[in-house]
DONU-218414 format. One record per residue: x, y, z of N, C-alpha, C in turn; residue in one letter; residue number from 1. Coordinates in Angstrom, 3 decimals, decimal comma, padded with zeros to 6 digits. Example, Ala and Ser with C-alpha at 12.3 -4.5 7.8 and 13.67 -1.06 7.14 Angstrom:
BEGIN
@n_X:013,190 | n_Y:-005,690 | n_Z:007,800 | ca_X:012,300 | ca_Y:-004,500 | ca_Z:007,800 | c_X:013,200 | c_Y:-003,300 | c_Z:007,800 | type:a | seq:1
@n_X:012,850 | n_Y:-002,250 | n_Z:007,080 | ca_X:013,670 | ca_Y:-001,060 | ca_Z:007,140 | c_X:012,900 | c_Y:000,030 | c_Z:007,870 | type:s | seq:2
END
This chain:
BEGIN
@n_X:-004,330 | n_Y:057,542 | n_Z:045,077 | ca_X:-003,722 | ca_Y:056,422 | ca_Z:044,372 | c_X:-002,933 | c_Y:056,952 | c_Z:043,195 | type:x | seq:1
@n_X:-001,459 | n_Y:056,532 | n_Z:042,709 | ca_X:-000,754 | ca_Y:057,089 | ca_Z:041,706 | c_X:-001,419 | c_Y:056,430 | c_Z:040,636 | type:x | seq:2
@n_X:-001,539 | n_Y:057,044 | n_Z:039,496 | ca_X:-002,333 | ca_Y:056,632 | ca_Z:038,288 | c_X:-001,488 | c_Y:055,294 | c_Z:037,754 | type:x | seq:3
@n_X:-000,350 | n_Y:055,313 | n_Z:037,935 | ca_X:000,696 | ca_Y:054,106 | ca_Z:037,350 | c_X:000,283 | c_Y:053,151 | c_Z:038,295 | type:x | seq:4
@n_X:-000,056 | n_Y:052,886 | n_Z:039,350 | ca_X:-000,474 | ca_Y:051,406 | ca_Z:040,170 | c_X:-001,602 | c_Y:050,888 | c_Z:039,061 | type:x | seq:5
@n_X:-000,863 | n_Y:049,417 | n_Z:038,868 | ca_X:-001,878 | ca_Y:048,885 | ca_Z:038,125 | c_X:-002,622 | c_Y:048,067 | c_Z:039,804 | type:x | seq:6
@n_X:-004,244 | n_Y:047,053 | n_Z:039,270 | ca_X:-004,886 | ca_Y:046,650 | ca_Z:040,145 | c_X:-005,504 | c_Y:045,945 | c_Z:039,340 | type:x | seq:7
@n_X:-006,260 | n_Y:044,856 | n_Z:039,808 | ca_X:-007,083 | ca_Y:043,816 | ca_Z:039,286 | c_X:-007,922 | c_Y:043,435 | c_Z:039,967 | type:x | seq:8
@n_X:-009,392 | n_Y:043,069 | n_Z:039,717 | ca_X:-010,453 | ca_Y:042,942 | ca_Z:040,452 | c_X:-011,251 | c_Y:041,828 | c_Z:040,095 | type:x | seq:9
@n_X:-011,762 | n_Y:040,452 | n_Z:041,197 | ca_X:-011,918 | ca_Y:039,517 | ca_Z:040,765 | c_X:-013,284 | c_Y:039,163 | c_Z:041,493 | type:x | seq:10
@n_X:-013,869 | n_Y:039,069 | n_Z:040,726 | ca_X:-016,006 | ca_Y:039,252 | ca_Z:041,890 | c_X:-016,268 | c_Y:037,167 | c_Z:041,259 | type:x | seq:11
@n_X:-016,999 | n_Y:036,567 | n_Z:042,331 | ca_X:-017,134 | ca_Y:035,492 | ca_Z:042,124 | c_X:-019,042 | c_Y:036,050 | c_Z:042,069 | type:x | seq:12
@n_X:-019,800 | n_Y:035,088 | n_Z:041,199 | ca_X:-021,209 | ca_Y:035,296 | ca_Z:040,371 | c_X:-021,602 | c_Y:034,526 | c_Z:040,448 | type:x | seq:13
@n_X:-023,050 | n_Y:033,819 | n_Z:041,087 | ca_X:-024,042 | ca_Y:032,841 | ca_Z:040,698 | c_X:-025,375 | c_Y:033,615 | c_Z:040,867 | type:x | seq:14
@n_X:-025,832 | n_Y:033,836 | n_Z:039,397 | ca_X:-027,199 | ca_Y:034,118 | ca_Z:039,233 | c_X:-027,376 | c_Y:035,203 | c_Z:039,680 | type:x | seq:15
@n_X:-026,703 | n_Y:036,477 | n_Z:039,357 | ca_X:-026,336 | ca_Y:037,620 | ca_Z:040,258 | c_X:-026,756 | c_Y:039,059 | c_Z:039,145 | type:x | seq:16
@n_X:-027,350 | n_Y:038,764 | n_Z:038,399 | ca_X:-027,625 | ca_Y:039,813 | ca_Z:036,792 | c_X:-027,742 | c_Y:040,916 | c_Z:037,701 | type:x | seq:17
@n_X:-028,730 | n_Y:041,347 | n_Z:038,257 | ca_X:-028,775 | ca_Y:042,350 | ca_Z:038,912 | c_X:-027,740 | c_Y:043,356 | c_Z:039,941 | type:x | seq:18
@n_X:-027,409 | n_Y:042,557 | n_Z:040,622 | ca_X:-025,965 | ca_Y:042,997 | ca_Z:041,185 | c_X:-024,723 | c_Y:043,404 | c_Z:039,932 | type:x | seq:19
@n_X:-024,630 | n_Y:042,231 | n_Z:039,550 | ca_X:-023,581 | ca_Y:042,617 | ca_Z:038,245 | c_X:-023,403 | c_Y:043,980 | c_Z:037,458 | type:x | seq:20
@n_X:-025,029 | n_Y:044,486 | n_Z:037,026 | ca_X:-025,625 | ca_Y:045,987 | ca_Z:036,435 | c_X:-025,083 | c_Y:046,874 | c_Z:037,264 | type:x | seq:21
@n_X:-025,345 | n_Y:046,509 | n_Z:038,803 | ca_X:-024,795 | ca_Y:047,757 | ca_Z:039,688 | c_X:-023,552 | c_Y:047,701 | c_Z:039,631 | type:x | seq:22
@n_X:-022,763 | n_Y:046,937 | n_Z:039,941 | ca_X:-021,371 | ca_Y:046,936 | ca_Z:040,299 | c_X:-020,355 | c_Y:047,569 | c_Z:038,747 | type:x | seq:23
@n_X:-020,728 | n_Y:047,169 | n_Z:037,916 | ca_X:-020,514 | ca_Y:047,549 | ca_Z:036,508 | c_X:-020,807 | c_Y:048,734 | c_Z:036,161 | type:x | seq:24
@n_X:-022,090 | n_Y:049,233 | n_Z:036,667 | ca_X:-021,465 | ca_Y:050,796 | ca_Z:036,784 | c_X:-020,892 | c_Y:051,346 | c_Z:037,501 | type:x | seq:25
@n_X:-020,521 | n_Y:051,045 | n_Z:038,289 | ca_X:-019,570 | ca_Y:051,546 | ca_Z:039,507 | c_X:-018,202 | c_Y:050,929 | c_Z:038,899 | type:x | seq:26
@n_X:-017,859 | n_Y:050,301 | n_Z:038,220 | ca_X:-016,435 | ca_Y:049,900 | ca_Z:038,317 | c_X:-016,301 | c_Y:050,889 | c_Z:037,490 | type:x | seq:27
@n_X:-016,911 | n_Y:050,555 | n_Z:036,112 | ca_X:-017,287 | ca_Y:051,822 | ca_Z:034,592 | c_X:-016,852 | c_Y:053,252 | c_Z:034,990 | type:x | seq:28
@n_X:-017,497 | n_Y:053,627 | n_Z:036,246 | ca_X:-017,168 | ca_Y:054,808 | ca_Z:036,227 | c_X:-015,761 | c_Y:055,103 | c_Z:037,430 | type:x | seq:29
@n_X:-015,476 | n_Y:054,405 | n_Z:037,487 | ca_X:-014,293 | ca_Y:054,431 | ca_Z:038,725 | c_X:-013,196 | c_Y:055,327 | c_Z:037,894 | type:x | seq:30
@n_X:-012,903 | n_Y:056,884 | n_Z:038,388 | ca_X:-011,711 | ca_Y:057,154 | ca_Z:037,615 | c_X:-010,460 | c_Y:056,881 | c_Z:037,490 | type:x | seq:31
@n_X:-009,991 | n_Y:055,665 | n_Z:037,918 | ca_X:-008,961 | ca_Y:054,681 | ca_Z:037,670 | c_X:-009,487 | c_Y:053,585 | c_Z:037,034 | type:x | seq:32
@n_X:-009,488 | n_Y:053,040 | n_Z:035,937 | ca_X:-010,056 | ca_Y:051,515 | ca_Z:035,472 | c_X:-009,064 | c_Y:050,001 | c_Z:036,153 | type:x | seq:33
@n_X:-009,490 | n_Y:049,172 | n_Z:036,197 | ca_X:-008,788 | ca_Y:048,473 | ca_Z:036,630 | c_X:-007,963 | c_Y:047,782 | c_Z:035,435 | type:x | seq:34
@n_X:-006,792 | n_Y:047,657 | n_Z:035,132 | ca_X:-006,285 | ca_Y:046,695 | ca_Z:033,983 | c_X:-007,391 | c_Y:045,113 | c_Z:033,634 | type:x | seq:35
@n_X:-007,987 | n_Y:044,213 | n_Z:034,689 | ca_X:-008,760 | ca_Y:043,459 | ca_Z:034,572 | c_X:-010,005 | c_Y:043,325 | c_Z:034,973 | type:x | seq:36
@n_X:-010,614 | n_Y:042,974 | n_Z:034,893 | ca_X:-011,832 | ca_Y:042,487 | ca_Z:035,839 | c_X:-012,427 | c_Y:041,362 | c_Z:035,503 | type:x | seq:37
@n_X:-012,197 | n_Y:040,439 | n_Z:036,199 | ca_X:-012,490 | ca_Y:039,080 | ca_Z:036,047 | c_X:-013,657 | c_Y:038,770 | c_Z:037,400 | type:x | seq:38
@n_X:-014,650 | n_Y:038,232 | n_Z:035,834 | ca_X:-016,175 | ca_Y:037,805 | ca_Z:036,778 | c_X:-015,911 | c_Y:036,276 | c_Z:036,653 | type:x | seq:39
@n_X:-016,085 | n_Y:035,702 | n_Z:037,776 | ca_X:-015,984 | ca_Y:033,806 | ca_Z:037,610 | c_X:-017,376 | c_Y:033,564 | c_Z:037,836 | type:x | seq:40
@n_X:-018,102 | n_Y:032,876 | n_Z:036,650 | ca_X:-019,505 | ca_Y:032,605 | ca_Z:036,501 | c_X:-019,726 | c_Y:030,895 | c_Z:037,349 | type:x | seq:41
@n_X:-020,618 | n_Y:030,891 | n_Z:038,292 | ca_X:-020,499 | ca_Y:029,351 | ca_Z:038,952 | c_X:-022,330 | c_Y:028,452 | c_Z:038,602 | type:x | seq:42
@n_X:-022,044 | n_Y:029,097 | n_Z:037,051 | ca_X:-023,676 | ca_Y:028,157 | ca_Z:036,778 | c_X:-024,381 | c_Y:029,025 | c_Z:036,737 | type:x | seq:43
@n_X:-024,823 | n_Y:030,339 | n_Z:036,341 | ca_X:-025,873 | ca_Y:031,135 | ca_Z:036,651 | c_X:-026,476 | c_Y:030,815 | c_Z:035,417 | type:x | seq:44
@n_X:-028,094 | n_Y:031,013 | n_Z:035,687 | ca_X:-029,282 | ca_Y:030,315 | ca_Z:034,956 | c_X:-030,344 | c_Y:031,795 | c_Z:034,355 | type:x | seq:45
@n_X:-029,517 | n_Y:032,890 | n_Z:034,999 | ca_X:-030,552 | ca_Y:033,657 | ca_Z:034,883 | c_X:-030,438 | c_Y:035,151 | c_Z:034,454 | type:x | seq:46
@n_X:-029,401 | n_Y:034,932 | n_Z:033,208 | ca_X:-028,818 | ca_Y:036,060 | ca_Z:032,180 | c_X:-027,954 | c_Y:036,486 | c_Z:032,353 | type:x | seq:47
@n_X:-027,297 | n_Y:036,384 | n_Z:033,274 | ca_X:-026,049 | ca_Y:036,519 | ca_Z:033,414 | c_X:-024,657 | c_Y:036,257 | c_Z:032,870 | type:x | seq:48
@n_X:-025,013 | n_Y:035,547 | n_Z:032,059 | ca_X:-024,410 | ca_Y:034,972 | ca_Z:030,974 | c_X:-023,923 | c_Y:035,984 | c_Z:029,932 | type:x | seq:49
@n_X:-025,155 | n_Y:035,880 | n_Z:029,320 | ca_X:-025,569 | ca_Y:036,701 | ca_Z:028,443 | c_X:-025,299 | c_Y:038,103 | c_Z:028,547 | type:x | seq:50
@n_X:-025,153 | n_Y:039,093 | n_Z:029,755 | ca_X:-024,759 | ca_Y:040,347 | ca_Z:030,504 | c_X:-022,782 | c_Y:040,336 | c_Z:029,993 | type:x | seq:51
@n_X:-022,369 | n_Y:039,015 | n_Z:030,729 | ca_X:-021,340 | ca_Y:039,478 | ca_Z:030,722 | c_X:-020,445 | c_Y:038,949 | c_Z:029,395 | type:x | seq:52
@n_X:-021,333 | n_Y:038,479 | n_Z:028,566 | ca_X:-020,867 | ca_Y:038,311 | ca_Z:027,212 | c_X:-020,753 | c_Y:039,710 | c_Z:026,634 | type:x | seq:53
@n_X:-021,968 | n_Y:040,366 | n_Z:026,442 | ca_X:-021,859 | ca_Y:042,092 | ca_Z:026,213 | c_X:-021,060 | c_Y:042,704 | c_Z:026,538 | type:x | seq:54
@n_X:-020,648 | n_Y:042,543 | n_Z:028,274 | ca_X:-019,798 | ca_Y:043,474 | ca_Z:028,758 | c_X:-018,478 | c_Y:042,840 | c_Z:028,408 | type:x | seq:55
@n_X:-017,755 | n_Y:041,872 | n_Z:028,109 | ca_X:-016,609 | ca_Y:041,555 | ca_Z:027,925 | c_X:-016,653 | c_Y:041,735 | c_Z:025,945 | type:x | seq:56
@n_X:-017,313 | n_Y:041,861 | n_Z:025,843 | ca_X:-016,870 | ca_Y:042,330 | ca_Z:023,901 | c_X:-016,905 | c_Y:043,514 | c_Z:023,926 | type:x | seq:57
@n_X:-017,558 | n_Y:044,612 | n_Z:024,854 | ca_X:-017,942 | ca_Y:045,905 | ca_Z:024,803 | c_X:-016,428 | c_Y:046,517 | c_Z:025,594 | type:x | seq:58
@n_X:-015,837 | n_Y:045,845 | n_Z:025,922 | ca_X:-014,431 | ca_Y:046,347 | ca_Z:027,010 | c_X:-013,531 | c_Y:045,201 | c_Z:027,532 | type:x | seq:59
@n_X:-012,279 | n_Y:045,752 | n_Z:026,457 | ca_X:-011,376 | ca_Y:044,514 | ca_Z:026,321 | c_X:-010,749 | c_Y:043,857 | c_Z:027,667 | type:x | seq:60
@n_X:-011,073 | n_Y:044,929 | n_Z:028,869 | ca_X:-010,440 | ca_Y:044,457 | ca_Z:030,159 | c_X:-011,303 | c_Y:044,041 | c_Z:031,225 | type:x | seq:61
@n_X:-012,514 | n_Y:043,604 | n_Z:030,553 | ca_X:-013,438 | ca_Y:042,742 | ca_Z:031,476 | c_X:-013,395 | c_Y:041,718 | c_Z:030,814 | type:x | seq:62
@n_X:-013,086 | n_Y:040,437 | n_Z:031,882 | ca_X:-013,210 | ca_Y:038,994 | ca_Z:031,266 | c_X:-014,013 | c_Y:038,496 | c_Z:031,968 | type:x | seq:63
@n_X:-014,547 | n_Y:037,532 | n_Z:031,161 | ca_X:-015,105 | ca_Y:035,996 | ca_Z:032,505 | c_X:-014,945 | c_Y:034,580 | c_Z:032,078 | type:x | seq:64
@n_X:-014,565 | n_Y:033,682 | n_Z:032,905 | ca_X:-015,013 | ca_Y:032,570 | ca_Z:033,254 | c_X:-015,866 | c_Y:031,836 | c_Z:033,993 | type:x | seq:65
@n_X:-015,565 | n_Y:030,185 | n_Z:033,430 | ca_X:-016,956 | ca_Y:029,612 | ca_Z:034,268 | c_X:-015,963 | c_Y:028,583 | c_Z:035,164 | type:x | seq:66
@n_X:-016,349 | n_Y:028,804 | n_Z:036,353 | ca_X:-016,035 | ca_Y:028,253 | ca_Z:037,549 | c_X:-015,622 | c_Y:026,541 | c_Z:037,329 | type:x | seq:67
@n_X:-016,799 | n_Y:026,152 | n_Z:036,219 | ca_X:-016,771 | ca_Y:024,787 | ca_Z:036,410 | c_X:-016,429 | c_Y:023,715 | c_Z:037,624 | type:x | seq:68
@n_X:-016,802 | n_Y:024,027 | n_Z:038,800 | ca_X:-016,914 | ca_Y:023,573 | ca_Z:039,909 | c_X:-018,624 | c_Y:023,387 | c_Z:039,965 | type:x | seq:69
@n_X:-018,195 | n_Y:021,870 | n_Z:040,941 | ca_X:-020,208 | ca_Y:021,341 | ca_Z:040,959 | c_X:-019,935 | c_Y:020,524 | c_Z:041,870 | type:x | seq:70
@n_X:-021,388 | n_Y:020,706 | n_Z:042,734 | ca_X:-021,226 | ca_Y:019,710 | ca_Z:044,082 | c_X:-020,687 | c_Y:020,792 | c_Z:044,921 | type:x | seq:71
@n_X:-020,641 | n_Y:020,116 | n_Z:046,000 | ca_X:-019,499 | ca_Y:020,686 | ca_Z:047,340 | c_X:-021,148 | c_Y:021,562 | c_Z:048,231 | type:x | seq:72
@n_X:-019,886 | n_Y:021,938 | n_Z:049,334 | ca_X:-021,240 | ca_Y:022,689 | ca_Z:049,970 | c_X:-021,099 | c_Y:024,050 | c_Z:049,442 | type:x | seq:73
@n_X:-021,932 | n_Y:025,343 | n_Z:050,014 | ca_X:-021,800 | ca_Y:026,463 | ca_Z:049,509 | c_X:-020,492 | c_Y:027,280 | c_Z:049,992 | type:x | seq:74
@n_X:-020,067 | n_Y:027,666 | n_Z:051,212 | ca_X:-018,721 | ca_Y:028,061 | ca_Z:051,685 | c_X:-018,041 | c_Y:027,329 | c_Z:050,570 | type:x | seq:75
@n_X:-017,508 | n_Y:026,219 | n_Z:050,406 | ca_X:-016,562 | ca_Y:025,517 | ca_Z:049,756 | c_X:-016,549 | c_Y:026,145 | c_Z:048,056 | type:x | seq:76
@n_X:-017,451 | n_Y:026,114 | n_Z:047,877 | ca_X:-017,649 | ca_Y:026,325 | ca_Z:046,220 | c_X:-017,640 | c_Y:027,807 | c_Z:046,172 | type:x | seq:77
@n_X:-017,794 | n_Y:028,564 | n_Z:046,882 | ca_X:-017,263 | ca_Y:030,120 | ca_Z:046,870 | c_X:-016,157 | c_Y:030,731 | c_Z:046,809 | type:x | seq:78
@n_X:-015,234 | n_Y:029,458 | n_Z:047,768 | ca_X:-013,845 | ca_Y:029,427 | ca_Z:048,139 | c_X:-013,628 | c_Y:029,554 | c_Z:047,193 | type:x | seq:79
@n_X:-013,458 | n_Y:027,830 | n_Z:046,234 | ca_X:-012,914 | ca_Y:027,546 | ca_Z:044,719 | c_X:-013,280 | c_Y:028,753 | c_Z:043,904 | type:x | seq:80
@n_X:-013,958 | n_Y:028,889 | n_Z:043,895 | ca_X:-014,502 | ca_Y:030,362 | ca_Z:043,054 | c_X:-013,768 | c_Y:031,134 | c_Z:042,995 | type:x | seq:81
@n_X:-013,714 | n_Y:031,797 | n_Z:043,789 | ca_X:-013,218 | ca_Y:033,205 | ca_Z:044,150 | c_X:-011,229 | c_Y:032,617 | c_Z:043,830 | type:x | seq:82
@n_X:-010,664 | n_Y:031,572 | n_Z:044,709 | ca_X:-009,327 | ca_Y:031,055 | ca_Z:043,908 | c_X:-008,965 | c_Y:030,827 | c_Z:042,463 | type:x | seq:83
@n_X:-010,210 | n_Y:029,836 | n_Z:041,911 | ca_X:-010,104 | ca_Y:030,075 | ca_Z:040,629 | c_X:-009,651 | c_Y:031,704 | c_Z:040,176 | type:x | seq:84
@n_X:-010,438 | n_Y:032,528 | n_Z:040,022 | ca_X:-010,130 | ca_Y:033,540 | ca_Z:039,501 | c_X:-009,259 | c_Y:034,162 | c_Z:040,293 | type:x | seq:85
@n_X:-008,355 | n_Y:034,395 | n_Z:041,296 | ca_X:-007,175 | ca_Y:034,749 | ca_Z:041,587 | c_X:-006,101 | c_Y:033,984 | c_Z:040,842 | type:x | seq:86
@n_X:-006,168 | n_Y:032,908 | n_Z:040,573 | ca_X:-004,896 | ca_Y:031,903 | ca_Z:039,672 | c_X:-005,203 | c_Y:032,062 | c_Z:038,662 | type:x | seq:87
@n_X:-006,048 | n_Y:032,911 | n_Z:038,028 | ca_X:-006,323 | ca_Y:033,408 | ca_Z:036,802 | c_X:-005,281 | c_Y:034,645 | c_Z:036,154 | type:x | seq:88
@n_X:-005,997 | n_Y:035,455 | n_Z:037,230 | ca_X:-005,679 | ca_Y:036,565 | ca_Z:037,269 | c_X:-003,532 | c_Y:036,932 | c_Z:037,427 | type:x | seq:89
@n_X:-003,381 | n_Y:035,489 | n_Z:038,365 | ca_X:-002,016 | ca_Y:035,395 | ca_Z:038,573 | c_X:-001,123 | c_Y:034,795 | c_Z:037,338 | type:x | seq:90
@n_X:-001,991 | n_Y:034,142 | n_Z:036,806 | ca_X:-001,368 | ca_Y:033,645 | ca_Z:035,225 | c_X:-001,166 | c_Y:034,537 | c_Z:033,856 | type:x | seq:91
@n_X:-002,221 | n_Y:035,642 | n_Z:034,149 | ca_X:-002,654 | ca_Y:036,601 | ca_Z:033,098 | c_X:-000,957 | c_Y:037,264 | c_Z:033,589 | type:x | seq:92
@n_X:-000,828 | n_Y:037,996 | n_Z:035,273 | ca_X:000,381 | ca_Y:038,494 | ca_Z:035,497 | c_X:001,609 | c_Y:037,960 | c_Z:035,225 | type:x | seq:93
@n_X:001,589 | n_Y:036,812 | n_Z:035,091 | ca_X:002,971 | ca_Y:036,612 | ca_Z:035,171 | c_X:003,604 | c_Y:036,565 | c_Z:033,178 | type:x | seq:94
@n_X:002,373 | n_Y:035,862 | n_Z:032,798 | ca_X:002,357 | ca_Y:036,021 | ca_Z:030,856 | c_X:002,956 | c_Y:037,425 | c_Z:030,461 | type:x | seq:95
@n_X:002,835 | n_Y:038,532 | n_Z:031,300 | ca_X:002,731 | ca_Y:039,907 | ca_Z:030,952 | c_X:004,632 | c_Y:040,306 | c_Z:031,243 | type:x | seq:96
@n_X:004,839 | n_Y:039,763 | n_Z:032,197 | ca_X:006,209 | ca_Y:040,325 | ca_Z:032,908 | c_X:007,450 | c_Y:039,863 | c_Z:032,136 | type:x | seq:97
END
């Protein structure tokens, strides 16, 4: 990969603390960083919160939001999820250009 390709990486989260720890070190140590990383939080109850509050003050190019989607079935609300934070991520790009 040429070091100049930028990339952006967008993980959808419910109640996932544990996964999050792993994947976070693995992104952490990826020797390319990604310009973003956007976690979309969909209600998690169980520190996750709190995780990626740390990790987004601790490293200016991890963000998160909250899904604010409720109801629906599970496929559906994963969908929105995971879109949400692509039209995120597509708004952050285009602010930049």
């Amino acid at each position: 990969m040429d070091t100049n390709q930028a990339y952006s990486i967008t993980t959808p989260a419910y109640n996932e603390l544990d996964n999050l720890k792993e994947i976070s070190e693995d992104v952490l140590n990826q020797s390319i960083k990604p310009d973003m990383w956007l976690i979309v939080d969909d209600g998690s109850d169980d520190g996750s919160i709190d995780f990626l509050d740390n990790l987004s003050q601790k490293y200016s190019w991890i963000k998160w939001i909250s899904s604010e989607i409720e109801g629906q079935g599970h496929f559906n609300r994963v969908w929105k999820v995971i879109r949400k934070g692509i039209n995120f991520l597509l708004k952050k790009k285009i602010q930049t250009i």
